[in-house]
C-alpha positions in Angstrom: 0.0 0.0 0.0 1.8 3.7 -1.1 2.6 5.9 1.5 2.5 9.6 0.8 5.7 10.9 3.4 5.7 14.9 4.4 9.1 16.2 5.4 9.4 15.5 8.9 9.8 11.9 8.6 12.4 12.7 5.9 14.3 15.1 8.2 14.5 12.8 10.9 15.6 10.0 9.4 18.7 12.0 8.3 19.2 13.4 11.7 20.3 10.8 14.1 19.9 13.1 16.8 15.8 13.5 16.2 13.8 11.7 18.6 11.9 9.9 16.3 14.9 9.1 14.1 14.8 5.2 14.5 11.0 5.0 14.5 11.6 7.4 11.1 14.3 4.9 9.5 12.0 2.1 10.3 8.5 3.3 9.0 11.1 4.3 5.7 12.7 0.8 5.4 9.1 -0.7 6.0 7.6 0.8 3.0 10.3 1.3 0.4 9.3 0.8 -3.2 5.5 2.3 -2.0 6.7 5.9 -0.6 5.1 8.8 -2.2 6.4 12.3 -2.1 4.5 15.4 -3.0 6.9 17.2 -5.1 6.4 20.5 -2.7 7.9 18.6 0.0 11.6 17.5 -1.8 12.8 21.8 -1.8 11.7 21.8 2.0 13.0 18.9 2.9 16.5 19.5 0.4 16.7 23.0 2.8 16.3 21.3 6.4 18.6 18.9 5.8 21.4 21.0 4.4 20.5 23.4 7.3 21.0 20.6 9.9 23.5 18.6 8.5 25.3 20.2 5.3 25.5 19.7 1.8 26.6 16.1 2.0 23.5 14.7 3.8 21.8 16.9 1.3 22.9 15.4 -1.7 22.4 12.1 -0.1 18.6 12.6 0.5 18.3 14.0 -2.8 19.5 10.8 -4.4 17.2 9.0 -2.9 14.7 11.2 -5.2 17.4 10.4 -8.3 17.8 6.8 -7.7 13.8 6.6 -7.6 13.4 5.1 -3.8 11.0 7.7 -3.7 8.1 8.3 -6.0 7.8 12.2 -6.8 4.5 13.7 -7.7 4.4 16.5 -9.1 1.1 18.9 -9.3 -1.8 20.0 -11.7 -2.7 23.3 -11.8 -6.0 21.5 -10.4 -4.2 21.0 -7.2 -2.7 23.8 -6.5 -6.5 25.4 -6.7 -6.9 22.4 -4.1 -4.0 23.5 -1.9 -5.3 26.9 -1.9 -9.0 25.9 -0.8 -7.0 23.8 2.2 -4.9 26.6 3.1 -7.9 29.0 3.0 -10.0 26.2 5.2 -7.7 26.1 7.5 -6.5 29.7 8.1 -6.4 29.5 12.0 -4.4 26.5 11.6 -1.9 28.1 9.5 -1.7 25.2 7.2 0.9 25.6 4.4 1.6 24.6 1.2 3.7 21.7 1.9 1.1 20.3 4.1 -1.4 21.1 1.6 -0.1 19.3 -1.4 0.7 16.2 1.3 -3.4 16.1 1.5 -4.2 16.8 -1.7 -1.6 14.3 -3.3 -3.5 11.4 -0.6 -6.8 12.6 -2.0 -5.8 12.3 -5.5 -4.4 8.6 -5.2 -6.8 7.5 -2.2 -4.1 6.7 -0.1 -5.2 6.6 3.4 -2.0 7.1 5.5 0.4 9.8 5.8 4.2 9.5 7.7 4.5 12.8 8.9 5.9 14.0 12.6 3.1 16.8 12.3 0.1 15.4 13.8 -1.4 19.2 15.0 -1.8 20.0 11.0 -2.9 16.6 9.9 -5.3 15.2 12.7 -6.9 18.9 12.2 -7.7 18.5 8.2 -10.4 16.3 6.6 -9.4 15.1 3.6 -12.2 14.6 0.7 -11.8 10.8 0.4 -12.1 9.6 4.3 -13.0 10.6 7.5 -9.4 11.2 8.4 -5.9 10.1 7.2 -4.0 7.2 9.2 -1.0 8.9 10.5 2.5 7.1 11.3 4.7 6.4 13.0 
């Protein structure tokens, strides 16, 4: 079953020193060959790491995107006008782009659980094709 991933999971499993780094690696490890990355979250992710850890940890996570361990989606003009009905939704909740295009990317391929660290944002949002989204770890 794919797994659409939002940055924090990818952050942390670079950074040994994250809290969740193990639980991170694992829930990666567990699902390779079925991770799904909004393409929205590879520039965020690209600039934590490299702002954490340098350039060299960068350029590893981004071959993970080269060598095609993670699928990339990239978005319609369609969803972008769906990351900006999200992001208007949820104003209070200062939901972001990155966030949005997570949810709208699930919505889109009916995937029903998210990896993400950021369970404020995501336990908040109602997706349009379930109740709510399984969140892991």
């Amino acid at each position: 079953m794919p797994l659409v991933v939002d940055t924090g999971i990818l952050v942390s499993s670079a950074d040994d020193s994250e809290r969740l780094h193990r639980e991170s690696v694992q829930l990666l490890s567990d699902h390779a060959g079925a991770l799904v990355v909004p393409a929205p979250v590879i520039p965020e992710t690209a600039w934590f790491i490299e702002s954490r850890l340098g350039p060299a940890a960068e350029s590893r996570f981004l071959r993970l995107v080269t060598g095609g361990e993670l699928s990339v989606i990239d978005l319609t003009l369609e969803d972008y006008q769906r990351c900006i009905t999200l992001i208007d939704t949820y104003a209070d909740l200062g939901l972001g782009m990155v966030d949005a295009s997570v949810i709208t990317v699930a919505e889109n391929l009916g995937i029903t659980s998210v990896a993400t660290l950021n369970r404020r944002d995501f336990r908040v949002v109602r997706p349009r094709h379930v109740e709510a989204l399984t969140l892991l770890p």
